[in-house]
ZANU-702998 format. One record per residue (C-alpha): residue in three letters; x, y, z; residue number from 0. Coordinates in pm, whole numbers. Layout:
N
R   rest     east    north       up    nr
R    ALA        X        Y        Z   NUM
...
***
This chain:
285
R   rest     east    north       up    nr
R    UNK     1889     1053     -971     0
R    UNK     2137      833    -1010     1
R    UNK     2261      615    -1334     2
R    UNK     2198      286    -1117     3
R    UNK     1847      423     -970     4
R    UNK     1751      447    -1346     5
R    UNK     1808      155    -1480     6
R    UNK     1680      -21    -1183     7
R    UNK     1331      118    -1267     8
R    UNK     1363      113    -1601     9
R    UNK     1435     -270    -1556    10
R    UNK     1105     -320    -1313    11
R    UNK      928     -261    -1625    12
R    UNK      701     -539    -1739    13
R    UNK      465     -333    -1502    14
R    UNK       69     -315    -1655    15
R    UNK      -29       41    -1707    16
R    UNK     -269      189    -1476    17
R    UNK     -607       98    -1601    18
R    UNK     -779      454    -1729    19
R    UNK    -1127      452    -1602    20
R    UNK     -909      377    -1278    21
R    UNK     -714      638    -1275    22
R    UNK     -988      858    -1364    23
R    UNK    -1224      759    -1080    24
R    UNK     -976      746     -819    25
R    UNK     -879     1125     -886    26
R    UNK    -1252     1192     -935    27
R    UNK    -1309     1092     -525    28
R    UNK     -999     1275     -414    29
R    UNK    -1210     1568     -527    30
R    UNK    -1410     1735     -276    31
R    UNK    -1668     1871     -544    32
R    UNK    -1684     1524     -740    33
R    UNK    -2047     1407     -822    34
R    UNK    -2189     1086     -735    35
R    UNK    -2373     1081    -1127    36
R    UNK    -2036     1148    -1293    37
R    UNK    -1845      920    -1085    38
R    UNK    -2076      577    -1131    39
R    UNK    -2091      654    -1531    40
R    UNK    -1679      645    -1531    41
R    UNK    -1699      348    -1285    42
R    UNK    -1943      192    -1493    43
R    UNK    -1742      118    -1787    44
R    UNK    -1525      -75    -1595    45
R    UNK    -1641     -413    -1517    46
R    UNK    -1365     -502    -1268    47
R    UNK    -1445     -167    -1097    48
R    UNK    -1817     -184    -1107    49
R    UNK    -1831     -582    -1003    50
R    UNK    -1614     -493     -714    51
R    UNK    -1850     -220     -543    52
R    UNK    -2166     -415     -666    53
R    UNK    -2020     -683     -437    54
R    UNK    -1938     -516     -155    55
R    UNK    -2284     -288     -134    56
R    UNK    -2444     -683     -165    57
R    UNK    -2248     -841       65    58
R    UNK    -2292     -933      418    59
R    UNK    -2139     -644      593    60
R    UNK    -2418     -382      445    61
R    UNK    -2679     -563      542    62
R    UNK    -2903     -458      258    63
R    UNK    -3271     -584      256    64
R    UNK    -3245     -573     -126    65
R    UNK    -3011     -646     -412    66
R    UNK    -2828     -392     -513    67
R    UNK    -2816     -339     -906    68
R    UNK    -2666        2     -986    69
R    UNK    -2319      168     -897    70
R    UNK    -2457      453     -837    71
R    UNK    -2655      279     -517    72
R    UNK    -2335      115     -395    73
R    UNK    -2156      410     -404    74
R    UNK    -2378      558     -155    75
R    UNK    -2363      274       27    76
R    UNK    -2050      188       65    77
R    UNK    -1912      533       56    78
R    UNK    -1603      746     -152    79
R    UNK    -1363      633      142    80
R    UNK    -1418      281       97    81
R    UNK    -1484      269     -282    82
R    UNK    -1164      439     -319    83
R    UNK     -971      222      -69    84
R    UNK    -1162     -128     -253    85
R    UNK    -1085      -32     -598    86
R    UNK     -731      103     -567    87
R    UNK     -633     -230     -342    88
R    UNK     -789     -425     -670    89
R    UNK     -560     -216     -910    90
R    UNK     -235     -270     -678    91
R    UNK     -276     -672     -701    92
R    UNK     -167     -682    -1064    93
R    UNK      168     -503     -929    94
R    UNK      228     -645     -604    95
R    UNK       51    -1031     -635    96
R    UNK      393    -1113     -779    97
R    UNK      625    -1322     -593    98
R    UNK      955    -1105     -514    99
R    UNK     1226    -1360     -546   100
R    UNK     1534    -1132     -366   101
R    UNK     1305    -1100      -27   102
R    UNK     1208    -1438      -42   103
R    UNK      846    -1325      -66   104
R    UNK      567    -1578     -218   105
R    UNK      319    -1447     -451   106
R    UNK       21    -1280     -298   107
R    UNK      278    -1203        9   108
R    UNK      409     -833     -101   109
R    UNK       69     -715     -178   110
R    UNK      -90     -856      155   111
R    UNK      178     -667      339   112
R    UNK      128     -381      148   113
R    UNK     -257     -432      183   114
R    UNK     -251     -470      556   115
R    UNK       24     -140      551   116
R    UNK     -220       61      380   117
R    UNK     -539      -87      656   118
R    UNK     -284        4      971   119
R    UNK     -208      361      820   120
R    UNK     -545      483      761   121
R    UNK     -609      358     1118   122
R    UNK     -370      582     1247   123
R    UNK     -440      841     1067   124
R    UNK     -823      876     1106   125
R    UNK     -831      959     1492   126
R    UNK     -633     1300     1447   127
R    UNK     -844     1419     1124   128
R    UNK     -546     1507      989   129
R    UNK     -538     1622      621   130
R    UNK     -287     1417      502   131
R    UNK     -534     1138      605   132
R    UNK     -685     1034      266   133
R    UNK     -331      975      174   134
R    UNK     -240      717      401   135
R    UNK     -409      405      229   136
R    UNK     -262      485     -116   137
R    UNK      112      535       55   138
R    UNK       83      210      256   139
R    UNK      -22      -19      -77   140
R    UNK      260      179     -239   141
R    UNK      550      163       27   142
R    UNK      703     -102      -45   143
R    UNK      685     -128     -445   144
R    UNK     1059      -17     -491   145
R    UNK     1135     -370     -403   146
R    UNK     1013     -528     -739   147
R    UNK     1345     -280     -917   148
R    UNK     1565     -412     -625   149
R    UNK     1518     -768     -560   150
R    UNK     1738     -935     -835   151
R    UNK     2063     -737     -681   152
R    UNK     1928     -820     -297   153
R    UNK     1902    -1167     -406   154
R    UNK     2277    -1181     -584   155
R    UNK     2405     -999     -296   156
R    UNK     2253    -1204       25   157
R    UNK     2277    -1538     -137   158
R    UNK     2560    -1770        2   159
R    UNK     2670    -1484      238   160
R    UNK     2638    -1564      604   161
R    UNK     2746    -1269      725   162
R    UNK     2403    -1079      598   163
R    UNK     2201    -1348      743   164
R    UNK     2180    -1138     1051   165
R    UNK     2144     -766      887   166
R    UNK     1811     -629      762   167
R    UNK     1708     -549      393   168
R    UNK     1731     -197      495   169
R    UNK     2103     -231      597   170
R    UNK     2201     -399      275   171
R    UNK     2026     -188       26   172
R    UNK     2183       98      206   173
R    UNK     2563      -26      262   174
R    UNK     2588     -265       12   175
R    UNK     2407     -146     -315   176
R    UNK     2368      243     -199   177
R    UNK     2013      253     -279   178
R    UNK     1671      184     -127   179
R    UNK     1379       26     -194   180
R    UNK     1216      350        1   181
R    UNK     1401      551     -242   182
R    UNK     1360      318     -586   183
R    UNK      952      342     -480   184
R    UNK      935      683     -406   185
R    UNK     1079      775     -795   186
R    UNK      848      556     -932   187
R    UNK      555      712     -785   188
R    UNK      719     1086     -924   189
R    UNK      721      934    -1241   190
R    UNK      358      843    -1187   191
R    UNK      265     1146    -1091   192
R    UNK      152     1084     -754   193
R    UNK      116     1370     -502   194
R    UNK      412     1460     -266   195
R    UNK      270     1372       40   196
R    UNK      283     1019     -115   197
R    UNK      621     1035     -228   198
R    UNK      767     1199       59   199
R    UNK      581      918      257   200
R    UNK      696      656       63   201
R    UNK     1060      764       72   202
R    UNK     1146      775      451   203
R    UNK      830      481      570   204
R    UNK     1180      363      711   205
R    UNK     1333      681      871   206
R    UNK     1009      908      923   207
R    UNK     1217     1131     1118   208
R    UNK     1384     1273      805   209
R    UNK     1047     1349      643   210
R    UNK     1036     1768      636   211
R    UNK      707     1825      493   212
R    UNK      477     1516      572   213
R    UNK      639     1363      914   214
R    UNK      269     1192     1015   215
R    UNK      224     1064      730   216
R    UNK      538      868      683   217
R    UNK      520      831     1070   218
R    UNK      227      643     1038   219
R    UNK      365      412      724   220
R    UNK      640      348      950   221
R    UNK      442      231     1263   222
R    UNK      179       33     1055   223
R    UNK      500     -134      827   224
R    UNK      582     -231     1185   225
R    UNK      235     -360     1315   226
R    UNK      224     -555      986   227
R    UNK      557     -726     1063   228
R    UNK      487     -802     1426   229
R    UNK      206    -1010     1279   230
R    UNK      419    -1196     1034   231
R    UNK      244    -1059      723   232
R    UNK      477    -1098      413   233
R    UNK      781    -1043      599   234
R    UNK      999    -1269      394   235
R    UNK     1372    -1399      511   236
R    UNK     1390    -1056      689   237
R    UNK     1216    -1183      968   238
R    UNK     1146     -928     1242   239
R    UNK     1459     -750     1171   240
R    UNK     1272     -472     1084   241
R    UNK     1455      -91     1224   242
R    UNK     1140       83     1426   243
R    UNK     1186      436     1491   244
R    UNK     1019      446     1844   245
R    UNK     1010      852     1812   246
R    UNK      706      779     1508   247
R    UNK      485      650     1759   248
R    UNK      505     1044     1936   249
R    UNK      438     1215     1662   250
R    UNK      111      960     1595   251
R    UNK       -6     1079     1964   252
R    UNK       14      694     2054   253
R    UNK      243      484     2245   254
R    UNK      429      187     2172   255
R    UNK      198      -98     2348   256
R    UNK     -105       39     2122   257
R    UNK      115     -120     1835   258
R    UNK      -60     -491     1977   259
R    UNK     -406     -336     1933   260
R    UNK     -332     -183     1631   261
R    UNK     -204     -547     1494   262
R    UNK     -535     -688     1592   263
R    UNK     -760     -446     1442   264
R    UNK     -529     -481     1147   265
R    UNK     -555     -863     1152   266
R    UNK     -993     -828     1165   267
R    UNK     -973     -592      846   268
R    UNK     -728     -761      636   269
R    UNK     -956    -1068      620   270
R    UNK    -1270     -829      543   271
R    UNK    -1088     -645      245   272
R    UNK     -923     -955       99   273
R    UNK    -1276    -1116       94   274
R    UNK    -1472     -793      -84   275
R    UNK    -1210     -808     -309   276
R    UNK    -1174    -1174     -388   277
R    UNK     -915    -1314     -688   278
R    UNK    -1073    -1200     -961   279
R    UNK     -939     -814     -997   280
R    UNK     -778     -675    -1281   281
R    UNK     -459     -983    -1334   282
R    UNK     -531    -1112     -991   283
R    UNK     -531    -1508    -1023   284
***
């Protein structure tokens, strides 16, 4: 890695520590043997965590003819897929509700792109069952988080200087400052411990034809970074300039024109998360 990749993430720092019991439980429903008993007791403690399914098992979408009290009942009714998607959105607001200065993103705006990322990947994902499926949520919230280390260079180097006006963030971070956001995020998430399909994901969401050992899933990233731009969601003074790899859509079993379907089933969910969520989760104000 090199000295300037370093001490970029080294000065992202200020960045809250993953909660524990969140950590825990999120691992807990990656497992395939995890028990529903020993899963509510660790959500339990948490009252950020707990609130959060207790609202969503009571809200409108369930339907329930009675008031849910226990997590152990909203786990069952809201199920591991969407617990785990609800609560790991929640902890990703206290990194990504910050406005990023250097992409002339507003705060809330990098985490609703990430958010809406994450929706559009799982999307694309579920339909071919793949295994690399349960993956595709986490490595959409987390594509873009390289850009908190970057943005103070991106800002020093675009600002006053017409002549980037027209270029995209990708194109600058790469020929000007010889380093990526894709690459800044994806050593921050080795340092985190994530799993490689994440990382690998992460790393080329730009260029998913480089990706060796998880193409789909960073093909997906890619296509759902692009949905998510096409509807203008914290796209920032980039615009639409964003590079698609048309090849990604292929390897997805899709074609281009389902990216317009995709944006609209992206647009429906967005609003559902960001309202079972709500402003309240750990450092969201």
């Amino acid at each position: 890695m090199s000295t300037l990749m370093s001490q970029l993430i080294d000065q992202a720092g200020n960045l809250p520590p993953f909660p524990q019991a969140a950590q825990k439980s999120l691992a807990m429903m990656r497992d395939p043997h995890c028990e529903l008993s020993g899963l509510a007791e660790v959500i339990s403690v948490d009252l950020v965590m707990a609130g959060l399914l207790l609202k969503a098992a009571n809200s409108a979408y369930y339907g329930m003819p009675h008031q849910v009290a226990t997590v152990r009942e909203a786990l069952l009714i809201v199920g591991f897929t969407t617990s785990h998607n609800l609560i790991l959105s929640s902890l990703m607001a206290s990194y990504l509700f910050r406005p990023v200065a250097g992409y002339e993103l507003q705060r809330g705006e990098l985490w609703r792109h990430s958010l809406s990322v994450a929706i559009g990947a799982q999307m694309l994902l579920n339909p071919l069952a793949n295994q690399e499926t349960t993956e595709g949520y986490h490595a959409g919230l987390l594509c873009d988080i390289g850009k908190l280390a970057i943005q103070v260079l991106v800002r020093d180097m675009v600002a006053d200087r017409p002549e980037f006006q027209s270029k995209s963030f990708d194109w600058i971070e790469q020929q000007q400052l010889g380093v990526s956001h894709a690459e800044l995020g994806a050593e921050m998430a080795r340092r985190w411990s994530l799993p490689e399909p994440i990382v690998e994901a992460i790393e080329f969401h730009h260029q998913p034809m480089h990706a060796t050992r998880y193409p789909v899933l960073a093909a997906a990233i890619h296509v759902a970074d692009a949905a998510t731009s096409m509807l203008g969601i914290g796209i920032g003074i980039d615009g639409l300039r964003y590079p698609f790899e048309a090849r990604a859509v292929e390897i997805l079993k899709t074609s281009e024109k389902d990216l317009f379907g995709l944006c609209s089933r992206i647009a429906d969910e967005i609003n559902k998360v960001e309202e079972l969520i709500g402003f309240t989760s750990y450092g969201l104000r």
